[in-house]
Each structure stands twice: as C-alpha cells, then as structure tokens.
C-alpha positions as CSV (number, residue, x, y, z in Angstrom):
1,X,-12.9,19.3,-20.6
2,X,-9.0,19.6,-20.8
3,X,-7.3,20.2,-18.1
4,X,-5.1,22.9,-18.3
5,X,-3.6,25.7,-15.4
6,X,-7.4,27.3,-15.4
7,X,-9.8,24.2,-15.2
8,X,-7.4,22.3,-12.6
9,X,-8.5,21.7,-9.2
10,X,-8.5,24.6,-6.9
11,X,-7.8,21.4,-4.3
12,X,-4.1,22.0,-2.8
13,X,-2.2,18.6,-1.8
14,X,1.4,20.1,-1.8
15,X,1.3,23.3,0.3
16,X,3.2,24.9,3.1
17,X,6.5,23.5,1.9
18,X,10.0,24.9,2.6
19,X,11.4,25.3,-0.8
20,X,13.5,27.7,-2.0
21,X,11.7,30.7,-3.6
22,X,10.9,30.1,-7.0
23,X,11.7,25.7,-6.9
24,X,10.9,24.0,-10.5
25,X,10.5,20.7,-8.3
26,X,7.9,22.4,-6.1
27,X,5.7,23.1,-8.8
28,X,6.4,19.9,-10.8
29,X,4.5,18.4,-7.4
30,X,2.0,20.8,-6.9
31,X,0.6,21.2,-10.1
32,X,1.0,16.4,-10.6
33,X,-0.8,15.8,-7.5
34,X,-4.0,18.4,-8.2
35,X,-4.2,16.0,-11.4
36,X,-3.6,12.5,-9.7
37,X,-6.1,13.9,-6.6
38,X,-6.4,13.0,-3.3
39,X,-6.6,8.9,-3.6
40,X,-2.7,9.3,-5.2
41,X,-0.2,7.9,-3.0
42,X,3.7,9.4,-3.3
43,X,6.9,8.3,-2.9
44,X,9.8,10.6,-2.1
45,X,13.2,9.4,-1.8
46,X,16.0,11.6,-0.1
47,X,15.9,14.5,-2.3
48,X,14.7,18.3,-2.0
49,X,11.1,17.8,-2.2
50,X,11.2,15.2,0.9
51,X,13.7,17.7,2.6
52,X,11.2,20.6,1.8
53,X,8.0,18.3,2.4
54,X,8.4,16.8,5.6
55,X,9.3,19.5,8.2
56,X,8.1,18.2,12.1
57,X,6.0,18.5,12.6
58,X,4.5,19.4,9.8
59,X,3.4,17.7,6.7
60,X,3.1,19.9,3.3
61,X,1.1,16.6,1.9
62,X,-2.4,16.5,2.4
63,X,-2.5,12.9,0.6
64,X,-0.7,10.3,1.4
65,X,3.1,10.4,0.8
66,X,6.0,8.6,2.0
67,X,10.0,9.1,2.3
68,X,11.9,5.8,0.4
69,X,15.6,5.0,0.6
70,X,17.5,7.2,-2.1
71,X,18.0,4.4,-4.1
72,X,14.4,2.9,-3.7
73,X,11.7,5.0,-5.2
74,X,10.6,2.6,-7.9
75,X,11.0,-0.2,-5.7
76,X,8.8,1.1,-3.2
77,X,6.1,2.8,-5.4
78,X,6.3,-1.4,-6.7
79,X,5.4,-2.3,-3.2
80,X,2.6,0.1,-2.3
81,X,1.0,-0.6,-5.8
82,X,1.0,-4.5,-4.9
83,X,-0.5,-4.1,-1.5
84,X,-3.1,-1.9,-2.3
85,X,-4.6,-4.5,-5.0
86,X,-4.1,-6.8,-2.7
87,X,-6.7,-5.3,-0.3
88,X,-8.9,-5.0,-3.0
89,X,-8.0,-1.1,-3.5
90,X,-8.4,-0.5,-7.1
91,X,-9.0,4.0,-6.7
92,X,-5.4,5.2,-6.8
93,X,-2.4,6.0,-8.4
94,X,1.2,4.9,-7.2
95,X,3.1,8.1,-8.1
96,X,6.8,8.6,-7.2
97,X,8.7,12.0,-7.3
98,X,12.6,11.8,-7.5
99,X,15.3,14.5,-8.7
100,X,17.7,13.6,-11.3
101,X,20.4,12.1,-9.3
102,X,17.7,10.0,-7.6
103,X,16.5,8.9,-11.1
104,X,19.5,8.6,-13.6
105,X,22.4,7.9,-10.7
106,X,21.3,6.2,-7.6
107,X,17.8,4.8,-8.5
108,X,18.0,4.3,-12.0
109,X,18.3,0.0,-11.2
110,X,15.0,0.1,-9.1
111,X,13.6,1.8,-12.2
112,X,14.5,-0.5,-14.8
113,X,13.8,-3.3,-12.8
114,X,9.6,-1.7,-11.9
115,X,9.5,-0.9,-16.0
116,X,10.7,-4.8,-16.6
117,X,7.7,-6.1,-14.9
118,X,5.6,-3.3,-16.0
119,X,4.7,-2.3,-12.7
120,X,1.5,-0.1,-12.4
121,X,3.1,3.4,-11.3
122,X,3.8,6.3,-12.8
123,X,7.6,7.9,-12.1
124,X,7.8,11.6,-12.1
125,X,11.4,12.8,-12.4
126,X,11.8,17.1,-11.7
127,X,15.1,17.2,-13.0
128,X,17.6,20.5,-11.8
129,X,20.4,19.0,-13.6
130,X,22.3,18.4,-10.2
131,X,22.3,17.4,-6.5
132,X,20.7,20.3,-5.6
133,X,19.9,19.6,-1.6
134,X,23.3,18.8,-0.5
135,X,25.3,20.9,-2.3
136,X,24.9,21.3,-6.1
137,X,27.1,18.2,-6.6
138,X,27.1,16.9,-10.5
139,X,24.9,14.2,-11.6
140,X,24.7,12.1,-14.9
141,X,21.7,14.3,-15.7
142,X,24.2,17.9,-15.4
143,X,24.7,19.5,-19.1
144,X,27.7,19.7,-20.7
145,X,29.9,23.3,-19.2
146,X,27.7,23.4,-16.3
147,X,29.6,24.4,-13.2
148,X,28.7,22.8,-9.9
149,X,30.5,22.3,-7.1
150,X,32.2,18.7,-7.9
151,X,33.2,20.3,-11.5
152,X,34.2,23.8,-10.9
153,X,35.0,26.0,-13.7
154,X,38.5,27.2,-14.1
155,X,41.5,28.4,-16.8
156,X,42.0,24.6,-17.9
157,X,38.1,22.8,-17.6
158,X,35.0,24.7,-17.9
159,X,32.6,23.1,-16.0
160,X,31.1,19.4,-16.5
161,X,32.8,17.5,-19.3
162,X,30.2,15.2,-20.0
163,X,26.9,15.3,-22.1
164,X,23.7,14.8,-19.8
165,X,22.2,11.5,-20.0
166,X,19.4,10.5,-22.0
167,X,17.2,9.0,-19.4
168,X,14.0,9.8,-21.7
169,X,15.7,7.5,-24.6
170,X,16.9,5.0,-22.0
171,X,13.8,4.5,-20.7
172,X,11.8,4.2,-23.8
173,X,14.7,1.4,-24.6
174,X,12.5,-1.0,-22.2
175,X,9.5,-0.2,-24.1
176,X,8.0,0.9,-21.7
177,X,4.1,1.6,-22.0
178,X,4.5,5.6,-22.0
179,X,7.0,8.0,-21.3
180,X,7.3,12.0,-22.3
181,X,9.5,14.3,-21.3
182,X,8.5,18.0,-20.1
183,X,9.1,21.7,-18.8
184,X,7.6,23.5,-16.0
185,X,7.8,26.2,-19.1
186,X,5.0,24.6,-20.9
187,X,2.8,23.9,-17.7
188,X,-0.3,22.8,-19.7
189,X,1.6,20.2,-21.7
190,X,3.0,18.7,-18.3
191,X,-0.2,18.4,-16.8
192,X,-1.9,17.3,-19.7
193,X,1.1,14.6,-20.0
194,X,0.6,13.5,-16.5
195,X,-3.4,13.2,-16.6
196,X,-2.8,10.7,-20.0
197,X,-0.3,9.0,-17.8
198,X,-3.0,8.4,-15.0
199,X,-4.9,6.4,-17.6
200,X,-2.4,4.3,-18.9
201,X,-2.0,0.4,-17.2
202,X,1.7,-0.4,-16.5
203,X,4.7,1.5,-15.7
204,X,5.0,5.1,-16.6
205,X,8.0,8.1,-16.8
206,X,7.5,11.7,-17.1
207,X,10.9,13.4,-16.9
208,X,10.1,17.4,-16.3
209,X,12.7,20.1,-16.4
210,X,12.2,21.8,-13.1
211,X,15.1,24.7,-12.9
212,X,16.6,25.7,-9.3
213,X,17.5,29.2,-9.0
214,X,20.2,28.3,-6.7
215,X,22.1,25.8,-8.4
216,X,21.3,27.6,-12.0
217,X,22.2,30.7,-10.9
218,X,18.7,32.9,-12.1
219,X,16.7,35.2,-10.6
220,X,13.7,33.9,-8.5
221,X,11.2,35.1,-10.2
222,X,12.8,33.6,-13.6
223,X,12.0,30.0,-13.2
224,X,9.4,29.1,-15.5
225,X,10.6,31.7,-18.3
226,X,14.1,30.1,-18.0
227,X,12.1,26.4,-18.1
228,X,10.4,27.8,-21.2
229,X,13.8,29.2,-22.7
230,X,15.2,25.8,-22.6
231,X,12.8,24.4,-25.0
232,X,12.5,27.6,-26.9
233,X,16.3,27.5,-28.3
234,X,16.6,23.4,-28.4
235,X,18.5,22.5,-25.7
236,X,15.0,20.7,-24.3
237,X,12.4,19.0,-26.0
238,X,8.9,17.9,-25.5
239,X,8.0,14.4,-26.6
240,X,6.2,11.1,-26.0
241,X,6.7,7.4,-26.2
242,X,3.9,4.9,-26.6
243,X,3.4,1.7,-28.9
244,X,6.9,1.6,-29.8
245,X,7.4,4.8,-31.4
246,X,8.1,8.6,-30.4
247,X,6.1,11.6,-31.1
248,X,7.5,15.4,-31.0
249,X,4.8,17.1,-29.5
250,X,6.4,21.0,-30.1
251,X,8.8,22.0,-32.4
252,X,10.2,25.8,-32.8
253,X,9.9,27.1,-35.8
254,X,13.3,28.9,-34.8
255,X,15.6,28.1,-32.0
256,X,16.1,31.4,-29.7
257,X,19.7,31.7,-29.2
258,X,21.0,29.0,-27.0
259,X,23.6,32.2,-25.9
260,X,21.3,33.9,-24.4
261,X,20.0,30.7,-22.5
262,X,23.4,30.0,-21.0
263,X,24.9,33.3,-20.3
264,X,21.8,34.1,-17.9
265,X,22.4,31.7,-16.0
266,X,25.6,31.9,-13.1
267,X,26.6,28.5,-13.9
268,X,27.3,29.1,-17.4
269,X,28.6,32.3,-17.0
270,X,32.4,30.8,-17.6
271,X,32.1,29.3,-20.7
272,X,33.7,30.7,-24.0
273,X,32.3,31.4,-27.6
274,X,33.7,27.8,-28.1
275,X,31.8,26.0,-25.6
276,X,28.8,27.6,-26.2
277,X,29.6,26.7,-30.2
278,X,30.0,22.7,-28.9
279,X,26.7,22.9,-27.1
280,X,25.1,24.4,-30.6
281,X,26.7,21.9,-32.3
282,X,25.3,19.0,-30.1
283,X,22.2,20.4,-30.7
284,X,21.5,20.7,-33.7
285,X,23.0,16.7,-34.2
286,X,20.4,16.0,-31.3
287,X,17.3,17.6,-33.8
288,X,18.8,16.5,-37.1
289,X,18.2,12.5,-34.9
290,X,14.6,13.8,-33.8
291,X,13.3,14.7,-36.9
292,X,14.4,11.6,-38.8
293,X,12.9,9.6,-35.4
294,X,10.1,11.3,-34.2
295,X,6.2,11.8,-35.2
C-alpha cells in the first residue's frame, strides 16, 4: 500500500516540541520520521528544529536524535552511519534535518564531501528561505525581494538582491544517487519522496519548502496553503534526480498568479509591479530550462 497522510503511522516520534505555531520545519520532521520509524537515527545541527526539539529536560524525539555542530550535519550523519555497520547494525536509517542556512551556507562542504563518498544517509533540508532562529538573517537560500532583517527593504533596495541558490541542481551536479525537491503543500508527494529515499543505497537529498509564519509574514494557519501556493504559480517545483537524469513530477497546467503569492506575504509586501515583473520573468526562464531538461 502507498503511503500517503491516511495510511501513515499513527506512531508519533516528533511531539511535544516548541515550535512556533504553524512551523513548515516541524511538520517536514514529523510527518519524515513516521516514514523512517523508530530504528531512524537524526542529526540536528544548530537550527530551529534542535532549538524547538531539545528543551530540558525534555526530549520531543522519541527515537534517537542528536544535536551536530552547525557546520557538521553531513559529517556526522557520515559517522553514525559507519559505526553502526560496524557493530553489525544493518536496521536503520542515518537521517539528518538541517534548515537552509545549515544546508546551502554553513554545511553545504560536509555535504558535498558525504555525497563524494556516497555515504549511506539520507539529508533532509526544511528550507524557510532564511535564518529563521536567530533572527531572520538572509541566507543563500532567501528569494530574490525578500526582506529579512540583514536586507531590509527601503526607497533605494527592495529586499535581497540575489536569486536563491539552486541547491537541488548543485547537488544533482555530484550525481548523486537521488535527490527531489518538495513542499509541505503537497504532503503526500514528500512522504512518498522520503519513503523511495529510505530504499535507495548511498547518499540521498530531499530539499522541502517548509514556510515560517514569522519570518514570511502569513497567518498561522496559512502554512501549508502558502507551501502549496508556491508550487501552484511556479516559483517551486517538484522533481527528482536519479540515474543521471531529472524528472518533473507536477506540472500546472497554469501558473496562479505569482502576485498574489508575494503580496500575502509581510516580507514581500514592499516590492513594486517591477519586482514582482523580475521575479515572473525569472520564472518563466527557470520553466522554459525545465521543460527542455526534465522527464
């Protein structure tokens, strides 16, 4: 049977956590580790979900689960795989949970370097698009106009000047044995994503849009139909690498207005018919590339 949100385990391994209300990341967590089980063994580096997930003293994982260096998740998820098959262990899955600036700023060596030796893990990035725990700070992984706090919008710049960085592309670059990318907005896909993952020998990426109310400026209760949204107009898509070659898994048959996306959201709020016109404009140069490249 396929799993999906109704025939997943009623088993909880992420629970009493101190997220915000409404967290992306939270549920990227939750809803990966009822698919990995109870034998799964996670990595946190500093981050939201190890802010949020280990509390004294209380623990919101009822596996096993670790805090790494910011830097180190890959390295560490390398480390735990290798001493478990060492002892013979063969029942589990290595799985590490990192936010974007975690991924694509500070740990994005350790990555390459796990995905180079083809180390047995799997590498689950929630990305907010921004340092989210300690202040909403810009990473590589912040779109274009987005204001944070280190690229405020005012009369001169609007916001981040710089594109957000193609981590599922980069990563697919080492040919790595599988990689997708994903959206709390299309929950089945994800888990269905992660549970292929779990099969797969050798290192593997998911890279999940996970919003944050907070730093995107929503409602609470919006997180999931803003994660859908994203995908919906084309400023996200779903996708998979494996034997060298990428496959679209969802394509709209019409964009929903990428407007609407930003302007709902406080970060956005700033930007002009202009910017919004770039972003359009980057878009539709990122599809005309997917569907000449893609499955």
């Amino acid at each position: 049977m396929a799993l999906n949100a109704k025939t997943l385990s009623d088993e909880e391994y992420f629970y009493g956590h101190k997220a915000c209300a409404g967290c992306g990341g939270s549920l990227a967590v939750r809803m990966a580790l009822k698919v990995l089980g109870e034998n799964s063994v996670a990595v946190l580096p500093a981050g939201c979900m190890s802010a949020v997930g280990f509390n004294f003293p209380q623990l919101c994982f009822s596996n096993n689960a670790i805090i790494s260096t910011f830097a180190g998740t890959a390295s560490m998820l390398t480390g735990i795989e290798a001493g478990l098959r060492a002892q013979g262990i063969t029942d589990f899955h290595a799985v590490g949970f990192a936010g974007d600036g975690g991924t694509a700023d500070i740990g994005i060596q350790a990555l390459s370097g796990a995905i180079d030796r083809n180390d047995n893990i799997i590498y689950i990035c929630y990305d907010n698009e921004a340092y989210m725990n300690t202040g909403i700070q810009k990473s590589s992984l912040t779109p274009f106009g987005a204001r944070t706090t280190t690229t405020p919008a005012g009369e001169n710049i609007r916001g981040n000047l710089r594109p957000k960085k193609n981590m599922f592309e980069i990563v697919a670059a080492h040919d790595i044995p599988y990689a997708a990318t994903a959206s709390i907005g299309y929950i089945d896909d994800f888990i269905n994503k992660v549970e292929k993952a779990s099969k797969i020998n050798g290192t593997k990426y998911i890279h999940v849009i996970a919003p944050c109310p907070t730093g995107w400026g929503v409602a609470t209760d919006e997180t999931v139909d803003i994660a859908k949204e994203v995908v919906d107009c084309g400023l996200w898509y779903l996708a998979e690498y494996e034997d060298g070659g990428y496959k679209l898994n969802y394509r709209p048959k019409k964009f929903t207005d990428a407007a609407d996306y930003l302007k709902r959201q406080g970060r956005f709020k700033h930007l002009t018919d202009d910017d919004i016109d770039i972003i359009k404009a980057s878009r539709d140069k990122k599809w005309a590339y997917i569907d000449k490249n893609f499955k």
